[in-house]
PDB file of N, H, CA, C and O in Angstrom:
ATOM      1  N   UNK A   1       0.845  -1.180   0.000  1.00  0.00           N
ATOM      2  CA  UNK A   1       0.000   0.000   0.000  1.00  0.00           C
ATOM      3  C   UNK A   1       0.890   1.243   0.000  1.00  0.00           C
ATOM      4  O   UNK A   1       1.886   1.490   0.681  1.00  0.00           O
ATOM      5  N   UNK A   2       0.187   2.059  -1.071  1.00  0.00           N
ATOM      6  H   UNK A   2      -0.622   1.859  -1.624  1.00  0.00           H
ATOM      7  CA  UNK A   2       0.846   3.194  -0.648  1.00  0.00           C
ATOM      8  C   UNK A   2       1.260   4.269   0.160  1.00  0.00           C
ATOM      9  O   UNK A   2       2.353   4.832   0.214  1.00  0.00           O
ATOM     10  N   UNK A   3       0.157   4.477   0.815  1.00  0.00           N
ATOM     11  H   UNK A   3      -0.731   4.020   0.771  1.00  0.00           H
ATOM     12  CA  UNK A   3      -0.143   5.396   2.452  1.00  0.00           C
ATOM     13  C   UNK A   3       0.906   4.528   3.388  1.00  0.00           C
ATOM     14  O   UNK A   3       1.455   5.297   4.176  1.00  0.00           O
ATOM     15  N   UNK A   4       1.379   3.087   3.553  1.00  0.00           N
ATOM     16  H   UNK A   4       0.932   2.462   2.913  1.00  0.00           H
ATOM     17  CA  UNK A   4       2.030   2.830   3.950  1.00  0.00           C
ATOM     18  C   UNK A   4       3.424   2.500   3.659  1.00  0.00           C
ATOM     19  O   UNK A   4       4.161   1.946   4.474  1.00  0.00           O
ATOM     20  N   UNK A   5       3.673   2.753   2.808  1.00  0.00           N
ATOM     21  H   UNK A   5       3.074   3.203   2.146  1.00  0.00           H
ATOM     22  CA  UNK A   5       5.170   2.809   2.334  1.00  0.00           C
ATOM     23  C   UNK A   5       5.539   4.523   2.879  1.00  0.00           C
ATOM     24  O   UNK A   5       6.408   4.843   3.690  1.00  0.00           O
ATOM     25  N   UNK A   6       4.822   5.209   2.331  1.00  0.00           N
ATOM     26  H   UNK A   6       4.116   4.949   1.672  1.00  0.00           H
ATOM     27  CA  UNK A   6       5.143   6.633   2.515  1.00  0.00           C
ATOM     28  C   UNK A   6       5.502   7.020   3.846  1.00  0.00           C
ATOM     29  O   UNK A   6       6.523   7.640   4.145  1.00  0.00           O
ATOM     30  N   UNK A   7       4.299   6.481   4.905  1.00  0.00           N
ATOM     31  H   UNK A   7       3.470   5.977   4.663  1.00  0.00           H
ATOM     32  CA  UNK A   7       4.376   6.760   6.319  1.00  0.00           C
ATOM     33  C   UNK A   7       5.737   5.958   6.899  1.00  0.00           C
ATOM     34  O   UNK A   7       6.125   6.169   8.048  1.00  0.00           O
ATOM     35  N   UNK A   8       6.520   4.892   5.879  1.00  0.00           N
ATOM     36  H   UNK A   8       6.205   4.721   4.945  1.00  0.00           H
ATOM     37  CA  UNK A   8       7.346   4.243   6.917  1.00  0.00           C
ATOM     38  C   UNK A   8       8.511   4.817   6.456  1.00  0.00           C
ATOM     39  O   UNK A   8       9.506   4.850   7.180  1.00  0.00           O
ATOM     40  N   UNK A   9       8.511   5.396   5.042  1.00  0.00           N
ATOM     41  H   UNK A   9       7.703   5.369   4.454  1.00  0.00           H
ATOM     42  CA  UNK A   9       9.878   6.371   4.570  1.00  0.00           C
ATOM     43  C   UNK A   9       9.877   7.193   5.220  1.00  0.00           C
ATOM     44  O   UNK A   9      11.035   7.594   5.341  1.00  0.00           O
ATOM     45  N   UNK A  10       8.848   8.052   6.073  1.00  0.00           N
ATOM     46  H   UNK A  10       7.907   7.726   5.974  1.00  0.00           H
ATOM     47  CA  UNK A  10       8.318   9.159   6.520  1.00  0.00           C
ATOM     48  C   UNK A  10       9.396   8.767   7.842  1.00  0.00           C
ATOM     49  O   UNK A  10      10.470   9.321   8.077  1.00  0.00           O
ATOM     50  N   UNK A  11       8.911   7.913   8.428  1.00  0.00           N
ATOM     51  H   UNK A  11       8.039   7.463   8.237  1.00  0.00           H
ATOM     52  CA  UNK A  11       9.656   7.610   9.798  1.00  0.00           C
ATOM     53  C   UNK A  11      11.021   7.700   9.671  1.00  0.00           C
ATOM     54  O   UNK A  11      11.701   8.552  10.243  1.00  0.00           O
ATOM     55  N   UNK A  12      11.604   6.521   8.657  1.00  0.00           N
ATOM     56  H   UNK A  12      11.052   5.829   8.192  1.00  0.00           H
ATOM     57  CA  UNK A  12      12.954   6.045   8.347  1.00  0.00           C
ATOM     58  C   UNK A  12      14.368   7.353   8.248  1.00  0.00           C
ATOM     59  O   UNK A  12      15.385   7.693   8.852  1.00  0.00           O
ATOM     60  N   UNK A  13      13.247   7.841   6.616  1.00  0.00           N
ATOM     61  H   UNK A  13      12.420   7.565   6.126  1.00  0.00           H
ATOM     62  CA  UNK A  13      14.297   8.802   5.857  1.00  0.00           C
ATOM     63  C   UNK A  13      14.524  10.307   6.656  1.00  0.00           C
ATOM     64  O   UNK A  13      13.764  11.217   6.329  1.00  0.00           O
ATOM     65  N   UNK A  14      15.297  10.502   7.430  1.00  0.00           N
ATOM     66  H   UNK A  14      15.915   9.762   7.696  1.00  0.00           H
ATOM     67  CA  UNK A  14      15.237  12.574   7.894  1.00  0.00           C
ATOM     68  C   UNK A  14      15.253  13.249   6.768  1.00  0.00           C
ATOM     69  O   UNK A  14      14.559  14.265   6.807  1.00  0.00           O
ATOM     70  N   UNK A  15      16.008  12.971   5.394  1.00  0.00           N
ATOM     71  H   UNK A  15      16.572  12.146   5.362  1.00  0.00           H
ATOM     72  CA  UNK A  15      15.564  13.961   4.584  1.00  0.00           C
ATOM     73  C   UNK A  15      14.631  13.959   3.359  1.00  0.00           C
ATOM     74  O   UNK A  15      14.546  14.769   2.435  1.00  0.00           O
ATOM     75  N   UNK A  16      13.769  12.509   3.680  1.00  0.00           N
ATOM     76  H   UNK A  16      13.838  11.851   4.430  1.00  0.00           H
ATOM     77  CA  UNK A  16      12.401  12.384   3.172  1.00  0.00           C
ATOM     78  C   UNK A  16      11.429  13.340   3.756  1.00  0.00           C
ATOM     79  O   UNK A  16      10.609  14.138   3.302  1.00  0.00           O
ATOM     80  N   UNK A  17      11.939  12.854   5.276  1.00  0.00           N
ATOM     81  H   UNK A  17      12.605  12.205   5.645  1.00  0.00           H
ATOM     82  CA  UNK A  17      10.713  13.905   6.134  1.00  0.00           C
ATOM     83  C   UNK A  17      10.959  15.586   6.142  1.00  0.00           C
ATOM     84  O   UNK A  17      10.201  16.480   6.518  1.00  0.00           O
ATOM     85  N   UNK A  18      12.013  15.635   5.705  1.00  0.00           N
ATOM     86  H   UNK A  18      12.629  14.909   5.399  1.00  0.00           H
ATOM     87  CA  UNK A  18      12.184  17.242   5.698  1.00  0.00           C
ATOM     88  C   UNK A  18      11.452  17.964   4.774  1.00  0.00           C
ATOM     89  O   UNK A  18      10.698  18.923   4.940  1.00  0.00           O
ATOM     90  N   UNK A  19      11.969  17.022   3.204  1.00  0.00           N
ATOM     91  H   UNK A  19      12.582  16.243   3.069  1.00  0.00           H
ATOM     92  CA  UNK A  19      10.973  17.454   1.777  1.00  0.00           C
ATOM     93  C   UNK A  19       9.350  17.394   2.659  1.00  0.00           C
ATOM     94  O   UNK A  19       8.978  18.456   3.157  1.00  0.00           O
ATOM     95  N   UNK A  20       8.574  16.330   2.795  1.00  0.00           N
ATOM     96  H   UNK A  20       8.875  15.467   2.390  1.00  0.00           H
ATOM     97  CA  UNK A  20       7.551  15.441   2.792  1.00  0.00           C
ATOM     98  C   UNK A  20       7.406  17.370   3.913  1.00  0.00           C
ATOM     99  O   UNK A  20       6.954  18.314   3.265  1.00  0.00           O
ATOM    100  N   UNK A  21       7.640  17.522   4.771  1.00  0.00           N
ATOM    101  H   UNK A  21       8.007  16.755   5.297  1.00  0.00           H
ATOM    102  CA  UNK A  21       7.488  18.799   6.186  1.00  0.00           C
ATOM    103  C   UNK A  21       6.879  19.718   5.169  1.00  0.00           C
ATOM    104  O   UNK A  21       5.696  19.923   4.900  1.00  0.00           O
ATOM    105  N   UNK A  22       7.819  20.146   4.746  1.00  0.00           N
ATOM    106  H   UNK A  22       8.781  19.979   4.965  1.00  0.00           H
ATOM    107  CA  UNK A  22       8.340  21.560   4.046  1.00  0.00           C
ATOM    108  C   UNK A  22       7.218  21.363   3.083  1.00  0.00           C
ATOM    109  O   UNK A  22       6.276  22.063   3.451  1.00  0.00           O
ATOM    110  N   UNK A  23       6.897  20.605   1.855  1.00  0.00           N
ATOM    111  H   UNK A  23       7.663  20.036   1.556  1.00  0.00           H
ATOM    112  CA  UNK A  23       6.161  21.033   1.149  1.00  0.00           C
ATOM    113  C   UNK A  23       4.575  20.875   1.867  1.00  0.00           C
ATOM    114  O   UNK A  23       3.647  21.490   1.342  1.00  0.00           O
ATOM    115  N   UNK A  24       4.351  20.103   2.969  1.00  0.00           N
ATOM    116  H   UNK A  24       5.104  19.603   3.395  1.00  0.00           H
ATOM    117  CA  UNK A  24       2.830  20.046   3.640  1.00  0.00           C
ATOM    118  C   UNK A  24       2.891  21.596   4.069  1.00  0.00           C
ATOM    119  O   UNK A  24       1.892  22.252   3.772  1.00  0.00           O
ATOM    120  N   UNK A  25       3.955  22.277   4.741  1.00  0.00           N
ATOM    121  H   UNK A  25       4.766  21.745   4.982  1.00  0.00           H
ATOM    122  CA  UNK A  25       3.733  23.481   5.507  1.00  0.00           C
ATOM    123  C   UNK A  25       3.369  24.326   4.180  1.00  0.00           C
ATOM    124  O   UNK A  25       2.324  24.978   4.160  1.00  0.00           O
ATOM    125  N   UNK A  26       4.254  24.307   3.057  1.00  0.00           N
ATOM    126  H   UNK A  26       5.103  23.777   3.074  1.00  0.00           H
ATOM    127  CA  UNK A  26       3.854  25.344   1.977  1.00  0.00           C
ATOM    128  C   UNK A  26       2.506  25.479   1.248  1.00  0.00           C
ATOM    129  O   UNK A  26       1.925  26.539   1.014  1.00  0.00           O
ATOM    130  N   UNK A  27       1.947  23.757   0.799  1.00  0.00           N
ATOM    131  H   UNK A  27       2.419  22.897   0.989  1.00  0.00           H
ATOM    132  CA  UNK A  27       0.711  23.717   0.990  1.00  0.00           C
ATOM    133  C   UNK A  27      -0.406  24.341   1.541  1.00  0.00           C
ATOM    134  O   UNK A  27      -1.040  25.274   1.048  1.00  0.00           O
ATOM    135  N   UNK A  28      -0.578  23.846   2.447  1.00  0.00           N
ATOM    136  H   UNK A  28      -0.064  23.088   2.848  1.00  0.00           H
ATOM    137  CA  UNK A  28      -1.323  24.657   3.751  1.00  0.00           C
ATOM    138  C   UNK A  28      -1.642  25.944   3.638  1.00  0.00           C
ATOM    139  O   UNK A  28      -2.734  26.508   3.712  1.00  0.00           O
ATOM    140  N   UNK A  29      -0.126  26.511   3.374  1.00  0.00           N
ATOM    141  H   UNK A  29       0.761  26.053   3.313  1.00  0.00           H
ATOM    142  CA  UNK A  29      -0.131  28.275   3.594  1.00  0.00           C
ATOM    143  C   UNK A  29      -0.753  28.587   2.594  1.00  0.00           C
ATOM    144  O   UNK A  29      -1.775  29.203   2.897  1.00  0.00           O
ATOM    145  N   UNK A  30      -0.553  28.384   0.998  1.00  0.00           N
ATOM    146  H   UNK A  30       0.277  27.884   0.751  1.00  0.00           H
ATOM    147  CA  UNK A  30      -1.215  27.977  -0.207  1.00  0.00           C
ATOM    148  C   UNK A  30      -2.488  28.087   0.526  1.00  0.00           C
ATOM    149  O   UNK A  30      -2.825  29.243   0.781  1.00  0.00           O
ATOM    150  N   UNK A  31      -3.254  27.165   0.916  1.00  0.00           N
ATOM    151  H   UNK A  31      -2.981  26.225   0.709  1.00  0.00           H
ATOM    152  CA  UNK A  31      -4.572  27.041   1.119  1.00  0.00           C
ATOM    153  C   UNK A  31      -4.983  27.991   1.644  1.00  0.00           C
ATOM    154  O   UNK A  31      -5.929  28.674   1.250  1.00  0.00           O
ATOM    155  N   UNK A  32      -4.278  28.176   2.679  1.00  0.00           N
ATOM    156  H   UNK A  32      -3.510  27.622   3.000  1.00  0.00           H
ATOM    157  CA  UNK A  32      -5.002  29.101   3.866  1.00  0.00           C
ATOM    158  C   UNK A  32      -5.387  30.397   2.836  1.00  0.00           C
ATOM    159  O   UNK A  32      -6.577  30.652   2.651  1.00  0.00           O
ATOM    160  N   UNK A  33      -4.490  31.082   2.275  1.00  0.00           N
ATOM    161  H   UNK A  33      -3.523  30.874   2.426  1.00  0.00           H
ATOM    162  CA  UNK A  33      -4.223  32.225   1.214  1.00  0.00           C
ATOM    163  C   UNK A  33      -5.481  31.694   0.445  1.00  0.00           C
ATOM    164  O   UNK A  33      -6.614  32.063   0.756  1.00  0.00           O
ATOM    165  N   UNK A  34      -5.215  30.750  -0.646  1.00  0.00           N
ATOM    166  H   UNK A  34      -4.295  30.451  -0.899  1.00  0.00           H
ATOM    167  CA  UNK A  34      -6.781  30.622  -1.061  1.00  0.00           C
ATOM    168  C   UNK A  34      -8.316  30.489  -0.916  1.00  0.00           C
ATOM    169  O   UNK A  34      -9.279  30.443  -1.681  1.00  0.00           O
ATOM    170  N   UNK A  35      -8.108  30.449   0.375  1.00  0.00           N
ATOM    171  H   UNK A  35      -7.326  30.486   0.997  1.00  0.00           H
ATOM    172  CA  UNK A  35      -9.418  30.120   1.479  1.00  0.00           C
ATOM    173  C   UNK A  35      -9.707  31.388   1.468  1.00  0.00           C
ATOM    174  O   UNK A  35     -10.889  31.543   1.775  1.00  0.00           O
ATOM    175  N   UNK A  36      -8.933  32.793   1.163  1.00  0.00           N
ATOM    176  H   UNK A  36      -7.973  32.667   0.914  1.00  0.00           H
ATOM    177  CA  UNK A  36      -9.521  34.100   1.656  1.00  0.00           C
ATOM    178  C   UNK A  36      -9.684  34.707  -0.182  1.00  0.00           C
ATOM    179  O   UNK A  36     -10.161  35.802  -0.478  1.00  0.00           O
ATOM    180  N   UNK A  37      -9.253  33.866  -1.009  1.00  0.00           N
ATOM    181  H   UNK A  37      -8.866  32.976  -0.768  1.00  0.00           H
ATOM    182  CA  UNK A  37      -9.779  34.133  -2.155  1.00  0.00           C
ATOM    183  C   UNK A  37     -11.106  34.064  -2.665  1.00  0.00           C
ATOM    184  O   UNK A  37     -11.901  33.163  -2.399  1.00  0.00           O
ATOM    185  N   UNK A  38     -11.337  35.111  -3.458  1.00  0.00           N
ATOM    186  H   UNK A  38     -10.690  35.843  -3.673  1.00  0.00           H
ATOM    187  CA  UNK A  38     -12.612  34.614  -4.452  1.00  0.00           C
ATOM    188  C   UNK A  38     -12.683  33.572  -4.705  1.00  0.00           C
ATOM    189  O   UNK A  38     -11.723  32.858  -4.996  1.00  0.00           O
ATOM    190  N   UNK A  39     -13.924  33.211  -4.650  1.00  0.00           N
ATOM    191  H   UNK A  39     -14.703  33.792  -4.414  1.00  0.00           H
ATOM    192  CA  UNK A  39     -14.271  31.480  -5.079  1.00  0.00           C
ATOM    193  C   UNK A  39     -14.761  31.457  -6.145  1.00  0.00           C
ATOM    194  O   UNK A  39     -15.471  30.452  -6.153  1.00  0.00           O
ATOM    195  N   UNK A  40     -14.845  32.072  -7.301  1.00  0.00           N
ATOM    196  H   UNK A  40     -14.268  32.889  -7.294  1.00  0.00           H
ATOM    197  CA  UNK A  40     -14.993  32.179  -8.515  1.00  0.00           C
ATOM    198  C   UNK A  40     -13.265  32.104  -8.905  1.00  0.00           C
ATOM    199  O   UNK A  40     -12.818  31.297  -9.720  1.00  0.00           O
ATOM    200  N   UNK A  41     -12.733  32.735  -8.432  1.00  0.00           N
ATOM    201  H   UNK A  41     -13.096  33.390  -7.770  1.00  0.00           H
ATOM    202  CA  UNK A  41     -11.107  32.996  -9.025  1.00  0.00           C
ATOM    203  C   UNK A  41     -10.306  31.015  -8.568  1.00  0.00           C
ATOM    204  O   UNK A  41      -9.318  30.524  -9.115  1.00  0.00           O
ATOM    205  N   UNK A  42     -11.302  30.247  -7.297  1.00  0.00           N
ATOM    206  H   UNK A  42     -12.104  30.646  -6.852  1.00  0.00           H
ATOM    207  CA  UNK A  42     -10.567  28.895  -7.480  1.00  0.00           C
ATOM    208  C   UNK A  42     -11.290  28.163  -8.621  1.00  0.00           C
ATOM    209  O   UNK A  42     -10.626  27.574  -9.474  1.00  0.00           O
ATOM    210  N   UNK A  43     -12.619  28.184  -8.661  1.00  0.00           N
ATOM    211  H   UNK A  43     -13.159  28.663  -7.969  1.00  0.00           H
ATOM    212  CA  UNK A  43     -13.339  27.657  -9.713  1.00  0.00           C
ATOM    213  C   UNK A  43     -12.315  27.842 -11.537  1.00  0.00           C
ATOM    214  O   UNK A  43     -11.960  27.092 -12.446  1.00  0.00           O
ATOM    215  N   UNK A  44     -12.239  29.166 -11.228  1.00  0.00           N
ATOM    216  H   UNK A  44     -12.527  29.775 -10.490  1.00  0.00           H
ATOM    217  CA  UNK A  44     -11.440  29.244 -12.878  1.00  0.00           C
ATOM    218  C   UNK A  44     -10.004  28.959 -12.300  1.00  0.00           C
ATOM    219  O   UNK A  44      -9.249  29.239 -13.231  1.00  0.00           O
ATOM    220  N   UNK A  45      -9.221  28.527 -11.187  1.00  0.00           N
ATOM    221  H   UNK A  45      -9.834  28.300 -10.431  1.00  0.00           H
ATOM    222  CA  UNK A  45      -8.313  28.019 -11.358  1.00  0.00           C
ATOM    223  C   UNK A  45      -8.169  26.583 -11.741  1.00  0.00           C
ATOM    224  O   UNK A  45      -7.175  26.220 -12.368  1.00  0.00           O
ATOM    225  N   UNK A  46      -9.303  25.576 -11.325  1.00  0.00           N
ATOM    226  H   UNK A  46     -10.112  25.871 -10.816  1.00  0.00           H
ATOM    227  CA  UNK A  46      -9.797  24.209 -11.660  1.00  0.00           C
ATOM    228  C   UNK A  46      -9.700  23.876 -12.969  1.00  0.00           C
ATOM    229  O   UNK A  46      -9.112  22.998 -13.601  1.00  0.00           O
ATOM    230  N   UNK A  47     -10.474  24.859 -13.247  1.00  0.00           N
ATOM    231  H   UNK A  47     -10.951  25.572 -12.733  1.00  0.00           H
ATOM    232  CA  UNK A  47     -11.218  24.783 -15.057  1.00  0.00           C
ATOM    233  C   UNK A  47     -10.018  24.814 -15.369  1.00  0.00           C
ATOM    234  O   UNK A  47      -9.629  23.725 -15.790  1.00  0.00           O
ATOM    235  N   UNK A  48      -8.968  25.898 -15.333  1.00  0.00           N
ATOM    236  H   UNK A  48      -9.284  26.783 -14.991  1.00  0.00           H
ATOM    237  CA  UNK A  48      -8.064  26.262 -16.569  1.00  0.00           C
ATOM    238  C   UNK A  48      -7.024  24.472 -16.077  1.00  0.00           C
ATOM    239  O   UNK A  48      -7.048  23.534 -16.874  1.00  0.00           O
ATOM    240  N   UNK A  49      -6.246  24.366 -14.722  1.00  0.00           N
ATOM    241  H   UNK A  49      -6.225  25.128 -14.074  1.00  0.00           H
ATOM    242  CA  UNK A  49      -5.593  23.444 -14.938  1.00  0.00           C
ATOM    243  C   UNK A  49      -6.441  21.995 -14.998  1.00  0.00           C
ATOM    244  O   UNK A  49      -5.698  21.035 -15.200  1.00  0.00           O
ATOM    245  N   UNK A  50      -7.284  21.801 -14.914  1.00  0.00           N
ATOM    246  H   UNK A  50      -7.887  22.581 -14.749  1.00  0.00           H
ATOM    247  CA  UNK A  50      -7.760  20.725 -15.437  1.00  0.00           C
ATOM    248  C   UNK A  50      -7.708  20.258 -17.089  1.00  0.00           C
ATOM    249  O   UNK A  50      -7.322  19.163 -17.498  1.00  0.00           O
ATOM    250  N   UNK A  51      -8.324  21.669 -18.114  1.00  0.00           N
ATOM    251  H   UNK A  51      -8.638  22.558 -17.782  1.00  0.00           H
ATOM    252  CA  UNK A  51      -8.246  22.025 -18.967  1.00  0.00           C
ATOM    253  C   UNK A  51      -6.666  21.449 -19.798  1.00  0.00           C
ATOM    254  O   UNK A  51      -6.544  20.881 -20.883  1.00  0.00           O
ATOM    255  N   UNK A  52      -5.841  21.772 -19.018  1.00  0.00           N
ATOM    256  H   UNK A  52      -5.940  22.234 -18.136  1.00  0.00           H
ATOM    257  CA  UNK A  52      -4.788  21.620 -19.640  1.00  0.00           C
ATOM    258  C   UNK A  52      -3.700  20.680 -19.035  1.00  0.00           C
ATOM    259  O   UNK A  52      -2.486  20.579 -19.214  1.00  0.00           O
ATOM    260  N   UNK A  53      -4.511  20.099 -18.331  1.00  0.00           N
ATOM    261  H   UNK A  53      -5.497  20.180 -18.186  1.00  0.00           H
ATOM    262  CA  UNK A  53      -3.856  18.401 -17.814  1.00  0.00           C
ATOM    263  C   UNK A  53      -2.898  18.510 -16.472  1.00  0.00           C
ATOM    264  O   UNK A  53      -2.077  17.615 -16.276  1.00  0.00           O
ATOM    265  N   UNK A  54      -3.015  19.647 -15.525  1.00  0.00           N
ATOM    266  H   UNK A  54      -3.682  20.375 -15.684  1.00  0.00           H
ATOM    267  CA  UNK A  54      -2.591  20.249 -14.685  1.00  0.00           C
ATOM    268  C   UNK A  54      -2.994  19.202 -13.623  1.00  0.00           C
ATOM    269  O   UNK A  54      -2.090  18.697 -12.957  1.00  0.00           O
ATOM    270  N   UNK A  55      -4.263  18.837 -13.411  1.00  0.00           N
ATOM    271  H   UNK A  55      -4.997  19.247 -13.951  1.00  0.00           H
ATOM    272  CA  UNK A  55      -4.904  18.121 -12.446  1.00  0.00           C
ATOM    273  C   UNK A  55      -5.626  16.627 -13.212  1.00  0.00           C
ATOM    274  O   UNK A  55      -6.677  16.845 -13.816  1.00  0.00           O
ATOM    275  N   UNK A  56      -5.341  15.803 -13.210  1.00  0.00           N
ATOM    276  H   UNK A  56      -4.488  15.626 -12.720  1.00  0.00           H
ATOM    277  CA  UNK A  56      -5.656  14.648 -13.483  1.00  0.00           C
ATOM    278  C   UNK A  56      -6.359  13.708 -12.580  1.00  0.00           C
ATOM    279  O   UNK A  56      -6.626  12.568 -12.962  1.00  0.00           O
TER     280      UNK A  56
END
């Protein structure tokens, strides 16, 4: 399984978990920032990268 391979590299690797840290924290912040966006402006962010194979 995959969720479990990840979680045990997660444990294993320190500089798996550093990447794996770092991009959840950047994420997040990402979100949080888009959470105070127009929700028309995420809707046409969907459309366009879906559109163009961005999100699969």
């Amino acid at each position: 399984m995959v969720i479990a391979s990840v979680r045990e590299l997660f444990k294993e690797d320190e500089k798996f978990r550093g990447l794996v840290t770092s991009y959840l924290y950047e994420f997040e912040r990402l979100l949080a920032w888009a959470g105070d966006a127009d929700r028309r402006c995420r809707k046409a962010y969907l459309l366009f990268s879906r559109a163009v194979d961005r999100l699969e």
